[in-house]
DSSP file (Angstrom, degrees, kcal/mol; ACC not computed):
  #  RESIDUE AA STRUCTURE BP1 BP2  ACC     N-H-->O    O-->H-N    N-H-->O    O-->H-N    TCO  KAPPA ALPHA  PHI   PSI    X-CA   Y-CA   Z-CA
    1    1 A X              0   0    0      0, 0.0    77,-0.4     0, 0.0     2,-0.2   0.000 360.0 360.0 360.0 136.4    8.6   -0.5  -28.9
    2    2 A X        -     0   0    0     74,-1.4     2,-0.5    75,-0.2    77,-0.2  -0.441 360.0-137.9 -70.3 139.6    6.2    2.4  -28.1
    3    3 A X  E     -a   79   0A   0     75,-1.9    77,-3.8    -2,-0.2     2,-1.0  -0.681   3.5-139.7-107.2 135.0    3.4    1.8  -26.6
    4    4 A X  E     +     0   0A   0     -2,-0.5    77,-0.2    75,-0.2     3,-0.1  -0.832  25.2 171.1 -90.0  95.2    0.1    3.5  -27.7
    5    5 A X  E    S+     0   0A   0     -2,-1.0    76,-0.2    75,-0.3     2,-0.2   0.151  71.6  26.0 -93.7  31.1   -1.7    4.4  -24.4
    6    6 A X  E     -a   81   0A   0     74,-0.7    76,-3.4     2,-0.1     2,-0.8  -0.643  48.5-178.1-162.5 142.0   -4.4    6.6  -26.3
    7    7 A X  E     +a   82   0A   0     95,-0.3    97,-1.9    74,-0.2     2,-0.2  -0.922  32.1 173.0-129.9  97.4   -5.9    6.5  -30.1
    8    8 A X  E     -ab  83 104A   0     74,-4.1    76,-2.0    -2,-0.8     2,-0.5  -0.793  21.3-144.5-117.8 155.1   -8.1    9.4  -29.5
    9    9 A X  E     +ab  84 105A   0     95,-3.1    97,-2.9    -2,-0.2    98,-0.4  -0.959  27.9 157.4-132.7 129.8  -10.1   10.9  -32.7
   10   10 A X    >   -     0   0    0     74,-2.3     3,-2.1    -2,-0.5    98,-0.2  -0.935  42.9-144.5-148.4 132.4  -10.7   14.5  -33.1
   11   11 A X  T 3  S+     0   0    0     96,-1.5    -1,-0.1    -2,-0.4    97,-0.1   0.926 103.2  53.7 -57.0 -37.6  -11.4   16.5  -35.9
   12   12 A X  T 3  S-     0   0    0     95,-0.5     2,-0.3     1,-0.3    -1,-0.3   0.477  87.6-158.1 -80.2   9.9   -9.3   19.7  -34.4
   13   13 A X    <   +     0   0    0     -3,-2.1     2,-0.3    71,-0.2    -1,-0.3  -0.461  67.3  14.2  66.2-109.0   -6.3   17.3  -33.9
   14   14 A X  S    S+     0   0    0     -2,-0.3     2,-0.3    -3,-0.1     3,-0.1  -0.743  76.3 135.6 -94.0 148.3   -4.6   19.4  -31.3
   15   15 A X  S  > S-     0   0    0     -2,-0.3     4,-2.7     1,-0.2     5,-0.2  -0.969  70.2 -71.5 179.9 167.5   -6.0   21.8  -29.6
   16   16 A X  H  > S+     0   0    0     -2,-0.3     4,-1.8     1,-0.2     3,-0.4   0.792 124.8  51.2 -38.5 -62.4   -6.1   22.8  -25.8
   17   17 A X  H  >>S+     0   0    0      1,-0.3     4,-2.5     2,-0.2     5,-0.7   0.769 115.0  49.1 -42.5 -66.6   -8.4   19.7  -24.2
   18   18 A X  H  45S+     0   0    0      2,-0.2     5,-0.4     1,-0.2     4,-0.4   0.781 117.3  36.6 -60.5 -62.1   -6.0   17.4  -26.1
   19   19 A X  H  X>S+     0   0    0     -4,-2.7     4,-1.1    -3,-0.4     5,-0.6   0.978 124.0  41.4 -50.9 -74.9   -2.6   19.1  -24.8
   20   20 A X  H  <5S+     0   0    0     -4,-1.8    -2,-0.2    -5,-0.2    -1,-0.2   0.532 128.3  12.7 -56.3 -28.1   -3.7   19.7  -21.7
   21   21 A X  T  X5S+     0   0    0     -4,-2.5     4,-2.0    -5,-0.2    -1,-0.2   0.612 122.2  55.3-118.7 -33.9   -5.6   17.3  -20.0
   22   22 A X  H  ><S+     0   0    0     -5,-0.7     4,-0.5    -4,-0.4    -2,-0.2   0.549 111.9  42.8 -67.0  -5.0   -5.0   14.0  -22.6
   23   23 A X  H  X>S+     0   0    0     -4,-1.1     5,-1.9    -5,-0.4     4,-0.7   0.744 115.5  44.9-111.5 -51.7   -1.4   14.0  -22.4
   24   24 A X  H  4<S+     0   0    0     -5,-0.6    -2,-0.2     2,-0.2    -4,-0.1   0.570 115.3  52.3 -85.9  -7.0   -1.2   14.6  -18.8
   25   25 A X  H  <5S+     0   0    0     -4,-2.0    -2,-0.2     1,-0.1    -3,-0.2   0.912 121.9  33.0 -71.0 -46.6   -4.3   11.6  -18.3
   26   26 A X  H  <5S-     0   0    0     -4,-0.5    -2,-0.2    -5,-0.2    -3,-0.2   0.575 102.3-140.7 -92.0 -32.2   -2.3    9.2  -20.4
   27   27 A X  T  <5 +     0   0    0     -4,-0.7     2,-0.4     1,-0.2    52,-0.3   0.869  41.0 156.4  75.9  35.8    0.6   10.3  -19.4
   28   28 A X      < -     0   0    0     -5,-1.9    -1,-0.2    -6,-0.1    52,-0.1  -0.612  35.8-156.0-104.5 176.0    2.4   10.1  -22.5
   29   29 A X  S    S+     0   0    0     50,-0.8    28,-0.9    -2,-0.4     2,-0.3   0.305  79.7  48.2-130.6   6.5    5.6   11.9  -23.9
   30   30 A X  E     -dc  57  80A   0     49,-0.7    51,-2.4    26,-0.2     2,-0.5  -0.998  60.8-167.3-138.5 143.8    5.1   11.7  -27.4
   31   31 A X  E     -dc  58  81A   0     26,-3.4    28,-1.2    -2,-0.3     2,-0.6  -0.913   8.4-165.7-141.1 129.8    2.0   12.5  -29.6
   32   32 A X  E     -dc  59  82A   0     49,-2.4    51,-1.7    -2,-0.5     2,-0.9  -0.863   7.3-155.7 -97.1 111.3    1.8   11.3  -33.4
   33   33 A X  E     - c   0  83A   0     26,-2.3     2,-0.3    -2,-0.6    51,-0.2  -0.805   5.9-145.1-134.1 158.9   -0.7   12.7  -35.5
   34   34 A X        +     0   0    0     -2,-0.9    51,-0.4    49,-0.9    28,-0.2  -0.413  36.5 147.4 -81.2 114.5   -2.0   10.9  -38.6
   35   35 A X     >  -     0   0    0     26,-2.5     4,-2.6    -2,-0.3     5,-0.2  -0.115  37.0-175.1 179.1 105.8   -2.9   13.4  -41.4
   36   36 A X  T  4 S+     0   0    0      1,-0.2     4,-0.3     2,-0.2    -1,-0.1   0.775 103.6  38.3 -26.7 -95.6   -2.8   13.1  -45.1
   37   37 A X  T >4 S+     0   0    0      1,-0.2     3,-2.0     2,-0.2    -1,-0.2   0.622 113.2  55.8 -19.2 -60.6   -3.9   17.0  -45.3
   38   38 A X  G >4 S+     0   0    0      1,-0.3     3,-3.0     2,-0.2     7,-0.2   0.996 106.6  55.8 -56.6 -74.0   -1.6   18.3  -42.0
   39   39 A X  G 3< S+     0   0    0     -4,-2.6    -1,-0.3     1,-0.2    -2,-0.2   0.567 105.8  43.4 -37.2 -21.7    1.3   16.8  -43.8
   40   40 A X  G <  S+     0   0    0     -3,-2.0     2,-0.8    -4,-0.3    -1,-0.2   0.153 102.6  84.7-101.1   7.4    1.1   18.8  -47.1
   41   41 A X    <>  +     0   0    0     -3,-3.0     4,-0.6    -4,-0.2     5,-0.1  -0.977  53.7 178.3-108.6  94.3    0.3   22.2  -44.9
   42   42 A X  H  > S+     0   0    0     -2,-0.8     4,-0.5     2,-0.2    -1,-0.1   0.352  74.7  50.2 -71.4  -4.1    3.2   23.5  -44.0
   43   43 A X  H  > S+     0   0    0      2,-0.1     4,-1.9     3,-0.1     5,-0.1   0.735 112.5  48.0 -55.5 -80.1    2.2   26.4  -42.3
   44   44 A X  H  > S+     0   0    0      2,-0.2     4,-3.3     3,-0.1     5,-0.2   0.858 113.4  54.8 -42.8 -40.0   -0.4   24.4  -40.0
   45   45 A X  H >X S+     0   0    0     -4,-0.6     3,-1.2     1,-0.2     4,-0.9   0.955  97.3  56.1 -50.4 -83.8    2.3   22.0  -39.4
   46   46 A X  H >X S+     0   0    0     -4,-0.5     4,-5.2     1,-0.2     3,-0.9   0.713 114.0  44.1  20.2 -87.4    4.4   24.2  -38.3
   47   47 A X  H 3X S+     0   0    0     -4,-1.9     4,-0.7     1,-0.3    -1,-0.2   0.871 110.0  48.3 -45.7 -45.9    1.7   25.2  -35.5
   48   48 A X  H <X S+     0   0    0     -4,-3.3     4,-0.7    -3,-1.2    -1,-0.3   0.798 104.4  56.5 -79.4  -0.5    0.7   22.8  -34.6
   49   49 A X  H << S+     0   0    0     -4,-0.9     3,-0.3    -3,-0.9     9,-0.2   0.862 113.2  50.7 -76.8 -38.8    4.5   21.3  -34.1
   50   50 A X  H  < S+     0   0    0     -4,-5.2    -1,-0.3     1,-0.2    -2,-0.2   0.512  98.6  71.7 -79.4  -1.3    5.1   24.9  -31.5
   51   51 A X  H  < S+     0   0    0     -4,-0.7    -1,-0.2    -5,-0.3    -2,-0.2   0.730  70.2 107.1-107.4   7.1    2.2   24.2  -29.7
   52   52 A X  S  < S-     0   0    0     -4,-0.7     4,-0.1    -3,-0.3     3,-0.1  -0.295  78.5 -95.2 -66.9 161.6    3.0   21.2  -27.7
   53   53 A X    >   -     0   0    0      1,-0.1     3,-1.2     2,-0.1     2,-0.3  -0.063  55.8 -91.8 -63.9 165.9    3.7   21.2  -24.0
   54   54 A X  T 3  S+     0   0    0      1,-0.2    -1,-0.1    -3,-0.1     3,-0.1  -0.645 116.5  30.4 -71.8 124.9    7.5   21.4  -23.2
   55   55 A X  T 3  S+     0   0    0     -2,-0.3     2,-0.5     1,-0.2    -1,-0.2   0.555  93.4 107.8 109.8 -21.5    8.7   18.0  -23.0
   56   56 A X    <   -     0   0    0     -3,-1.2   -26,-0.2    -4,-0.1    -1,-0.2  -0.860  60.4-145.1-127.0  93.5    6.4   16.5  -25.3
   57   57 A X  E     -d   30   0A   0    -28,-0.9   -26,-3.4    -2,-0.5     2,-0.4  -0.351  20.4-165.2 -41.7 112.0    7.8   15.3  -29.3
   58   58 A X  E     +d   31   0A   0     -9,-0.2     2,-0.3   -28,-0.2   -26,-0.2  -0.945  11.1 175.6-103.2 149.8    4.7   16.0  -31.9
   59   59 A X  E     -d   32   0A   0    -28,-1.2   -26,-2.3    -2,-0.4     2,-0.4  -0.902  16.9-149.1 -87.2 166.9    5.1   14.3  -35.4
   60   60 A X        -     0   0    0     -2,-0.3   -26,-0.2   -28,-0.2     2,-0.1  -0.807  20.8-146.2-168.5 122.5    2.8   14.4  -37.7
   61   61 A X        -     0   0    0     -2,-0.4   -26,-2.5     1,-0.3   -22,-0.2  -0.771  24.2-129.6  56.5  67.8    2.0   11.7  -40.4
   62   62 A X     >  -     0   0    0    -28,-0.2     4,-1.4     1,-0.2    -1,-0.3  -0.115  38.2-123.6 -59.9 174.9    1.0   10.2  -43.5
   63   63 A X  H  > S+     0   0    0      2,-0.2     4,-1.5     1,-0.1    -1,-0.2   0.859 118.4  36.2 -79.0 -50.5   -1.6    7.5  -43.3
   64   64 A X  H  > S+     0   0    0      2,-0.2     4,-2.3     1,-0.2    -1,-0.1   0.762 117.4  48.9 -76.0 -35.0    1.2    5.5  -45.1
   65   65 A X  H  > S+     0   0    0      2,-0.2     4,-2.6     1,-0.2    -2,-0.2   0.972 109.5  53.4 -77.9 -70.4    4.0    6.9  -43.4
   66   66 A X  H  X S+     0   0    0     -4,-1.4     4,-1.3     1,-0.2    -2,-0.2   0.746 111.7  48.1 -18.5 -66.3    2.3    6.4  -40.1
   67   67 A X  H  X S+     0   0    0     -4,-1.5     4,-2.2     2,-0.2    -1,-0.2   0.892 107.2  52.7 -36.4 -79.6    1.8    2.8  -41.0
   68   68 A X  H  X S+     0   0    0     -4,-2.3     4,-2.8     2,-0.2    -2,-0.2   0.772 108.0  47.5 -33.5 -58.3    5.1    2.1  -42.1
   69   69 A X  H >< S+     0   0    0     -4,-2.6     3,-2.3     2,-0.2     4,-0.3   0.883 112.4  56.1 -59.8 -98.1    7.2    3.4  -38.9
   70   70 A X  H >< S+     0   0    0     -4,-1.3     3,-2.8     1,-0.3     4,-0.3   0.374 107.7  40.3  14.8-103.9    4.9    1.6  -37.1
   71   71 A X  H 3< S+     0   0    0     -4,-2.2    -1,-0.3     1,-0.4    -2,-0.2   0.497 114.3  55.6 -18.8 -50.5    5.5   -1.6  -38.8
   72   72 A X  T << S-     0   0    0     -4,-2.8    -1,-0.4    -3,-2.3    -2,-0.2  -0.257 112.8-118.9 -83.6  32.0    9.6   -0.8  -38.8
   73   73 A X  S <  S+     0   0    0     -3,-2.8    -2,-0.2    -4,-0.3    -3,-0.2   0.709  78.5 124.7  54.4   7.5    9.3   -0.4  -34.9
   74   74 A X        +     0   0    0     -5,-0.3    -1,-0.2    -4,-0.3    -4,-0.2  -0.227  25.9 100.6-123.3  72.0   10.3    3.1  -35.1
   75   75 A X  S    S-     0   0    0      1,-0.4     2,-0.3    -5,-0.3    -1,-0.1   0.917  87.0-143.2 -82.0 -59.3    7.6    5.0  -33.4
   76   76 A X        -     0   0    0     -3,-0.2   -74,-1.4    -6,-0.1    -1,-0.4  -0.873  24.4 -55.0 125.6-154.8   10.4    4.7  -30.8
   77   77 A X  S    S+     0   0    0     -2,-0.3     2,-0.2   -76,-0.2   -75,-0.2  -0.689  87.7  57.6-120.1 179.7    9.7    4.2  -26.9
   78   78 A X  S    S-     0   0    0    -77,-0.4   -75,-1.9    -2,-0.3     2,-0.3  -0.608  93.2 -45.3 107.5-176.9    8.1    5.6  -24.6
   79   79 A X  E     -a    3   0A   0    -52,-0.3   -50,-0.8    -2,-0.2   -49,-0.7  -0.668  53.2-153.1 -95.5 140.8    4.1    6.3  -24.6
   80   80 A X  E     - c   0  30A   0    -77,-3.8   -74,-0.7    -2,-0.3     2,-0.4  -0.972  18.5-146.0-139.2 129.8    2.4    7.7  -27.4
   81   81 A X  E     -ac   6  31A   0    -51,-2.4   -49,-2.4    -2,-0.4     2,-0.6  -0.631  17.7-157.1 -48.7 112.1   -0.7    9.6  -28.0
   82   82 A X  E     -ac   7  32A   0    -76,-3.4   -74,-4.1    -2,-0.4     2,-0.6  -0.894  15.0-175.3-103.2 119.8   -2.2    8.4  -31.4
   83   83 A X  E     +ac   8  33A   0    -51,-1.7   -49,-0.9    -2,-0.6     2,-0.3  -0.856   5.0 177.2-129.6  96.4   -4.4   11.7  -32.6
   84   84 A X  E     -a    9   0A   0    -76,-2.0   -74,-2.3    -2,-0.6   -71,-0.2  -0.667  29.6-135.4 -83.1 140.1   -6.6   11.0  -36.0
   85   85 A X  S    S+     0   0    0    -51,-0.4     2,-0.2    -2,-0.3   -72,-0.2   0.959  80.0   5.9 -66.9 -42.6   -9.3   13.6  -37.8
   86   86 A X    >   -     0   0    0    -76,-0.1     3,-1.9   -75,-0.1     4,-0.5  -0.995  68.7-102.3-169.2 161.4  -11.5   11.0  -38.3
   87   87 A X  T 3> S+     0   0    0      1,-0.3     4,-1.0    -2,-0.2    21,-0.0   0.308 117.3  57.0 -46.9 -21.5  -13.3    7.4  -38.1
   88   88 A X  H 3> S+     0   0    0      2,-0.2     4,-1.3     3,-0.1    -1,-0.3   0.757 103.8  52.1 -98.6 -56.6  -12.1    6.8  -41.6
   89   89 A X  H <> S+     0   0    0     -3,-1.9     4,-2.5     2,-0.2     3,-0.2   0.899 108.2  48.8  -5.4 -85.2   -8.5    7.4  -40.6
   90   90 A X  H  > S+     0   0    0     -4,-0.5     4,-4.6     1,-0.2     5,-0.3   0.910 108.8  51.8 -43.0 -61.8   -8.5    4.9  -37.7
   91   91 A X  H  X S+     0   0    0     -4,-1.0     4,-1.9     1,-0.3    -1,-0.2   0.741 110.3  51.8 -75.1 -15.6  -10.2    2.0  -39.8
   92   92 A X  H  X S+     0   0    0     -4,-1.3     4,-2.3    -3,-0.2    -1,-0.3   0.936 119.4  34.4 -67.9 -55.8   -7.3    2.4  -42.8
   93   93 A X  H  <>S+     0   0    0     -4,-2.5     5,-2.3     2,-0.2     4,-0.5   0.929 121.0  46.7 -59.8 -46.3   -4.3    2.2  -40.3
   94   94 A X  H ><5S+     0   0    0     -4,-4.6     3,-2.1     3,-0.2    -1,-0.2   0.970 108.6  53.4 -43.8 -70.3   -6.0   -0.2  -38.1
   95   95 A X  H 3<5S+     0   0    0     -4,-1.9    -2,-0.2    -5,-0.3    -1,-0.2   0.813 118.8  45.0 -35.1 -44.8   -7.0   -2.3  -41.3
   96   96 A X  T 3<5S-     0   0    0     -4,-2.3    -1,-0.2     2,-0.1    -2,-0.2   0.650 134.0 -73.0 -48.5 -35.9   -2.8   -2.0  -41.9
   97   97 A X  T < 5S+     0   0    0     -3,-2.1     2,-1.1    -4,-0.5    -3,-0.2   0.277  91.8 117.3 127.1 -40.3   -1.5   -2.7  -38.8
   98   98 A X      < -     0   0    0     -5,-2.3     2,-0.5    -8,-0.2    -1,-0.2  -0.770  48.3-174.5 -80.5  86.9   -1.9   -0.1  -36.0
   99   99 A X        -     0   0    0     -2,-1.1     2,-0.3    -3,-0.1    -5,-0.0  -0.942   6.4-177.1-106.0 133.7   -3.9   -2.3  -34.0
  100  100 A X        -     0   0    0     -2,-0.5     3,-0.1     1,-0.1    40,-0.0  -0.877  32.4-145.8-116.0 142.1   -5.3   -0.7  -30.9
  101  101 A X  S    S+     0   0    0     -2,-0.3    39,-1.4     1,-0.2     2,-0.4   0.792  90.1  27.7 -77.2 -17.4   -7.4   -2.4  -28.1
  102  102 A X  E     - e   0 140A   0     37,-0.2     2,-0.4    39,-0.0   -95,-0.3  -1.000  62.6-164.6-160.7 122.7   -9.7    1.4  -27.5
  103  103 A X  E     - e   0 141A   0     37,-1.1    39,-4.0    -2,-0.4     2,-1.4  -0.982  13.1-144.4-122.2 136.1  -10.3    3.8  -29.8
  104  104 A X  E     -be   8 142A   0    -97,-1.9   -95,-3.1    -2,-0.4     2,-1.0  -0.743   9.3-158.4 -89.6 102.2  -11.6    7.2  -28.5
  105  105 A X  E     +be   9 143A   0     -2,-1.4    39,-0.7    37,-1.3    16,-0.1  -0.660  25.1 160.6 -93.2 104.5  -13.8    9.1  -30.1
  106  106 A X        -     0   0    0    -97,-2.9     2,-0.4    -2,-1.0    15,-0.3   0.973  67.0  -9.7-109.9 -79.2  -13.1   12.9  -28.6
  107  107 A X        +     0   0    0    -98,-0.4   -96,-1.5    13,-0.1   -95,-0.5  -0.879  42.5 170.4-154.3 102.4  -14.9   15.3  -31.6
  108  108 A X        -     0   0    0     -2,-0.4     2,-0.1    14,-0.2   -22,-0.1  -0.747  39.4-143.9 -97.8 119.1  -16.4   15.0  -35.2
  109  109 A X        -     0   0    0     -2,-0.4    -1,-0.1    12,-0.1     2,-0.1  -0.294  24.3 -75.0-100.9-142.9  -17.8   18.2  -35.5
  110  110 A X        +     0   0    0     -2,-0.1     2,-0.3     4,-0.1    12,-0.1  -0.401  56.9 136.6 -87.0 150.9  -21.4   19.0  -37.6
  111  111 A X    >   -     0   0    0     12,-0.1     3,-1.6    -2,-0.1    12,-0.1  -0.890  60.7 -57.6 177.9 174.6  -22.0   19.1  -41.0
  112  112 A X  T 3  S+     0   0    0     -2,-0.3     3,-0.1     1,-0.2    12,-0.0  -0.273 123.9  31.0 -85.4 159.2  -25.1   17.5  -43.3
  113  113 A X  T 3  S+     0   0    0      1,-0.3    12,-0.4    11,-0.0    -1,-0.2   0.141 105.7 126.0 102.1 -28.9  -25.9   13.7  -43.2
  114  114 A X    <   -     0   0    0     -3,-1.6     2,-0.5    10,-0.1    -1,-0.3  -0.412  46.2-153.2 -87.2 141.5  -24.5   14.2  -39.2
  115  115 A X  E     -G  123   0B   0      8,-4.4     8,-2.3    -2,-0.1     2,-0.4  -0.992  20.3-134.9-122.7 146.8  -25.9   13.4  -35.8
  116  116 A X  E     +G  122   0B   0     -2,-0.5     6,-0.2     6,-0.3     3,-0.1  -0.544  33.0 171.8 -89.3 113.9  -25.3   14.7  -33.1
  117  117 A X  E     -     0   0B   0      4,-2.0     2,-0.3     1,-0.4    -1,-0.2   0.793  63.0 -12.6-120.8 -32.1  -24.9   11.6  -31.1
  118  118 A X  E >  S-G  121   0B   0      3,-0.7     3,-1.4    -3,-0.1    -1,-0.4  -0.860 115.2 -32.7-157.9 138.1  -23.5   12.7  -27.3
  119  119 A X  T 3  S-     0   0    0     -2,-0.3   -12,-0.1     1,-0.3    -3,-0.0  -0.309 127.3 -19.3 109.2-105.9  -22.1   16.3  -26.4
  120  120 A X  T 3  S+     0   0    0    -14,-0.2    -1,-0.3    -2,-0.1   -13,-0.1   0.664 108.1 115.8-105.6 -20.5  -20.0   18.1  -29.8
  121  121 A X  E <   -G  118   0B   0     -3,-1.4    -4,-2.0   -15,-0.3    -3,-0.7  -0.160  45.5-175.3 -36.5 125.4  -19.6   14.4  -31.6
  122  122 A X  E     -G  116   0B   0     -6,-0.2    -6,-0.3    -5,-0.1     2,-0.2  -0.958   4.1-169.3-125.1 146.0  -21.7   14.0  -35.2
  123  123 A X  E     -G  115   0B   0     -8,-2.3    -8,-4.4    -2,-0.4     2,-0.2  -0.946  14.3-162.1-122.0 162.5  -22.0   11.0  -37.1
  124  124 A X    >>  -     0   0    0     -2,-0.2     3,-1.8   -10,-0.2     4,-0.8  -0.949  45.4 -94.3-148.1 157.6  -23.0    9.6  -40.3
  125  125 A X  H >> S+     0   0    0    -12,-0.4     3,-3.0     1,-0.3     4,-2.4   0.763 120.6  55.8 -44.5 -63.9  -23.9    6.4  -41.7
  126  126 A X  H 3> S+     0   0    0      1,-0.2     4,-1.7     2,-0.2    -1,-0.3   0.820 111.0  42.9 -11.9 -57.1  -20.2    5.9  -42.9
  127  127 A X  H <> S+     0   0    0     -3,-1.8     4,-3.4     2,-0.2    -1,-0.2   0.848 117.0  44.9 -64.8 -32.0  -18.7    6.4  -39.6
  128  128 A X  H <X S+     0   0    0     -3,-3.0     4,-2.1    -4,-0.8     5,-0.3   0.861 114.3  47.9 -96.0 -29.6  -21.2    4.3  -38.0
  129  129 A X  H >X S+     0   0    0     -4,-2.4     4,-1.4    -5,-0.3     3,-0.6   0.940 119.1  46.2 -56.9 -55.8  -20.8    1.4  -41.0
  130  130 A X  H 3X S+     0   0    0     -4,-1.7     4,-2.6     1,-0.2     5,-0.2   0.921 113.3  47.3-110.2 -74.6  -16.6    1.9  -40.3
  131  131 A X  H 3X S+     0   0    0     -4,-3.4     4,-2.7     1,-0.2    -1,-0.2   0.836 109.1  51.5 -61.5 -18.6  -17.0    1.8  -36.4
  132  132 A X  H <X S+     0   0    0     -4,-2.1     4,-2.6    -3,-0.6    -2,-0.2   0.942 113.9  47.4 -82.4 -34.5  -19.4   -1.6  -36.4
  133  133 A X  H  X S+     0   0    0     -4,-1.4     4,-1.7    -5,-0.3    -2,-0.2   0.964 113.9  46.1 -56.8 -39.7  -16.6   -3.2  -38.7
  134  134 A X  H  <>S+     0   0    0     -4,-2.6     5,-1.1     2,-0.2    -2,-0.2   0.959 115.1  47.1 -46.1 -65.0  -14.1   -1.8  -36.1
  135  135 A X  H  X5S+     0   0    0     -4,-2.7     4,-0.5     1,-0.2    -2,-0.2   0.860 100.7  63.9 -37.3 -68.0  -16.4   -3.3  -33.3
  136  136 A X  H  <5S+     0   0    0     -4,-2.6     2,-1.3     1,-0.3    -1,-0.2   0.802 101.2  54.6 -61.9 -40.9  -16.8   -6.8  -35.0
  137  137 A X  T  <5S-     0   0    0     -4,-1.7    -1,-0.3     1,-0.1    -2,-0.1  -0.456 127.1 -92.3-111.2  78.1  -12.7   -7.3  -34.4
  138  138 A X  T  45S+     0   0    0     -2,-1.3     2,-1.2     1,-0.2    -3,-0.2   0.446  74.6 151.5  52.5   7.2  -12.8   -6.7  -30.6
  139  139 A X     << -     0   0    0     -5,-1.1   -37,-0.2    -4,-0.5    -1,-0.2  -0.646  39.3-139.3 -81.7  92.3  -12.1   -2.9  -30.7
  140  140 A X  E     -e  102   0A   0    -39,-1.4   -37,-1.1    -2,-1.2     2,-0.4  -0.493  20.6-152.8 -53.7 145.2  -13.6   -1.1  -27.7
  141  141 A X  E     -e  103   0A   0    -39,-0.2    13,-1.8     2,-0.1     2,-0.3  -0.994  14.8-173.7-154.7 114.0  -14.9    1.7  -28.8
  142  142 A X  E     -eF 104 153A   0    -39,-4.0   -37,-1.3    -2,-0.4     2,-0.4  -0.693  18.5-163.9 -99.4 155.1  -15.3    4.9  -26.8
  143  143 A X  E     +eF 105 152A   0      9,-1.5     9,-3.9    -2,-0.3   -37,-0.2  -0.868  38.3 140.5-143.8 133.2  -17.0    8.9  -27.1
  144  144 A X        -     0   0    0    -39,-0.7     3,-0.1    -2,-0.4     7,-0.1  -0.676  29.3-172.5-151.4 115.9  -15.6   11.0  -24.3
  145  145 A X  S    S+     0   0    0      1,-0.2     2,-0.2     5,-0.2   -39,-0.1   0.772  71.2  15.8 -43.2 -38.8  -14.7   14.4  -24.8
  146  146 A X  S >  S-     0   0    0      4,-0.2     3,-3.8  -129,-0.1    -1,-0.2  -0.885  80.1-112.5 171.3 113.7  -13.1   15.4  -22.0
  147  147 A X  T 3  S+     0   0    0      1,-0.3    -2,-0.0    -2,-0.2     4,-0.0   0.555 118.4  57.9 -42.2 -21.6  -11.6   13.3  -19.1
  148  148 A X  T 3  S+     0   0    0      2,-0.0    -1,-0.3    -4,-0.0     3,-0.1   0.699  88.2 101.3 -91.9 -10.7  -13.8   14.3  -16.9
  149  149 A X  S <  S-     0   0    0     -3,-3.8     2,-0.2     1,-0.2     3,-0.0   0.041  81.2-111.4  19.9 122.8  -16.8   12.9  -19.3
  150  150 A X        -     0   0    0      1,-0.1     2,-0.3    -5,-0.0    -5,-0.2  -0.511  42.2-109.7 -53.9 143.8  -18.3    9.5  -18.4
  151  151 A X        -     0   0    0     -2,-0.2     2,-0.4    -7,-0.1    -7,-0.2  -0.651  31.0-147.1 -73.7 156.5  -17.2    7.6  -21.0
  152  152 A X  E     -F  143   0A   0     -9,-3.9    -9,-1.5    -2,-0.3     2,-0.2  -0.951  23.1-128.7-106.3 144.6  -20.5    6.6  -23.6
  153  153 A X  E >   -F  142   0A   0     -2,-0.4     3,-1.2   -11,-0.2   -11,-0.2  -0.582  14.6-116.7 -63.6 152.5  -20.0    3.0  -25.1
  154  154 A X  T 3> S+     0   0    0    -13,-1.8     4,-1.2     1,-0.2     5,-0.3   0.989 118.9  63.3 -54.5 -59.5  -20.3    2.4  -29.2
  155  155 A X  T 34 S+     0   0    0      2,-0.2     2,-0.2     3,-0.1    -1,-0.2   0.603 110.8  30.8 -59.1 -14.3  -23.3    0.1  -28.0
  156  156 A X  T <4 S+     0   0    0     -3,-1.2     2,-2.1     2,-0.2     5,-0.1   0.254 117.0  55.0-102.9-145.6  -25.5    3.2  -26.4
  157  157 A X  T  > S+     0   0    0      1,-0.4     4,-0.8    -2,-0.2    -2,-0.2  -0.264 105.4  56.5  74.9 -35.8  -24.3    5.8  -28.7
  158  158 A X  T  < S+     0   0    0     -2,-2.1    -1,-0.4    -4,-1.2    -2,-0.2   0.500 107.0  46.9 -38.9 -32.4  -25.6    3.1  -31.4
  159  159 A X  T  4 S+     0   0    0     -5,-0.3    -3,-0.1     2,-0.1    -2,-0.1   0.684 107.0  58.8-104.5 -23.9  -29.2    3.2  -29.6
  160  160 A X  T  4        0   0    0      1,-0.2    -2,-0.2   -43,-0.0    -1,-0.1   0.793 360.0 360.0 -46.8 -61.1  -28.8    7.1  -29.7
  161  161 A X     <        0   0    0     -4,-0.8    -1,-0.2   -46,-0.1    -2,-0.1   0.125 360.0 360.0 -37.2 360.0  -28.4    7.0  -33.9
């Protein structure tokens, strides 16, 4: 069975930080990512499918789809990068099945309703209602951007909101 060593959430999906330093932190050889939208895109897919490191398997994901594999044991083996758009994401899959001990929260970007709660991360009451349910069933909960980033805990990042 594949092992999830990171369930990072970022609103750009993939994008350099992610290839480049999360892949090689975690050390994984596969990255799935989860997105209703990505999946109907076929163009964007596409991109993002050529831009992984050499060496490195992208799929990319229905919520349901996602779920399902899971469930059937055929993520396959090996380590996997779990990559979400957003807090909303997480707490449907989770709520399914995809249960993770640490969820990372790498970049929600700005928009109205949001706060800016540490570096390029926003949140809004939704996200923050979503992450204390999250919280409540033993799910550490991280904001780091960028490995070299202290991690912030949900509970300071809570006092921040």
């Amino acid at each position: 069975m594949a092992e999830i060593v990171l369930c990072r959430i970022d609103s750009r999906l993939i994008h350099g930080q992610v290839m480049t330093k999360w892949v090689n932190q975690s050390q994984a050889n596969r990255i799935i990512v989860i997105s209703d939208e990505l999946v109907k895109d076929e163009f964007m897919k596409e991109i993002y499918l050529m831009s992984a490191p050499q060496g490195i398997k992208v799929n990319v994901m229905s919520r349901d789809e996602a779920i399902k594999t899971w469930k059937e044991n055929k993520f396959g083996s090996g380590k996997v990068l779990l990559l979400l758009p957003d807090i909303a994401y997480i707490e449907y899959v989770y709520n399914q099945g995809i249960k993770v001990d640490t969820i990372q929260i790498g970049g929600l970007g700005g928009a109205p309703n949001r706060k800016v709660v540490f570096q390029n991360i926003t949140l809004d009451d939704n996200d923050i209602e979503r992450l204390k349910r999250l919280y409540k069933q033993n799910v550490n909960i991280i904001f780091q951007t960028i490995p070299e980033d202290s991690p912030q805990t949900f509970e300071n990042i809570l006092k921040k909101y």
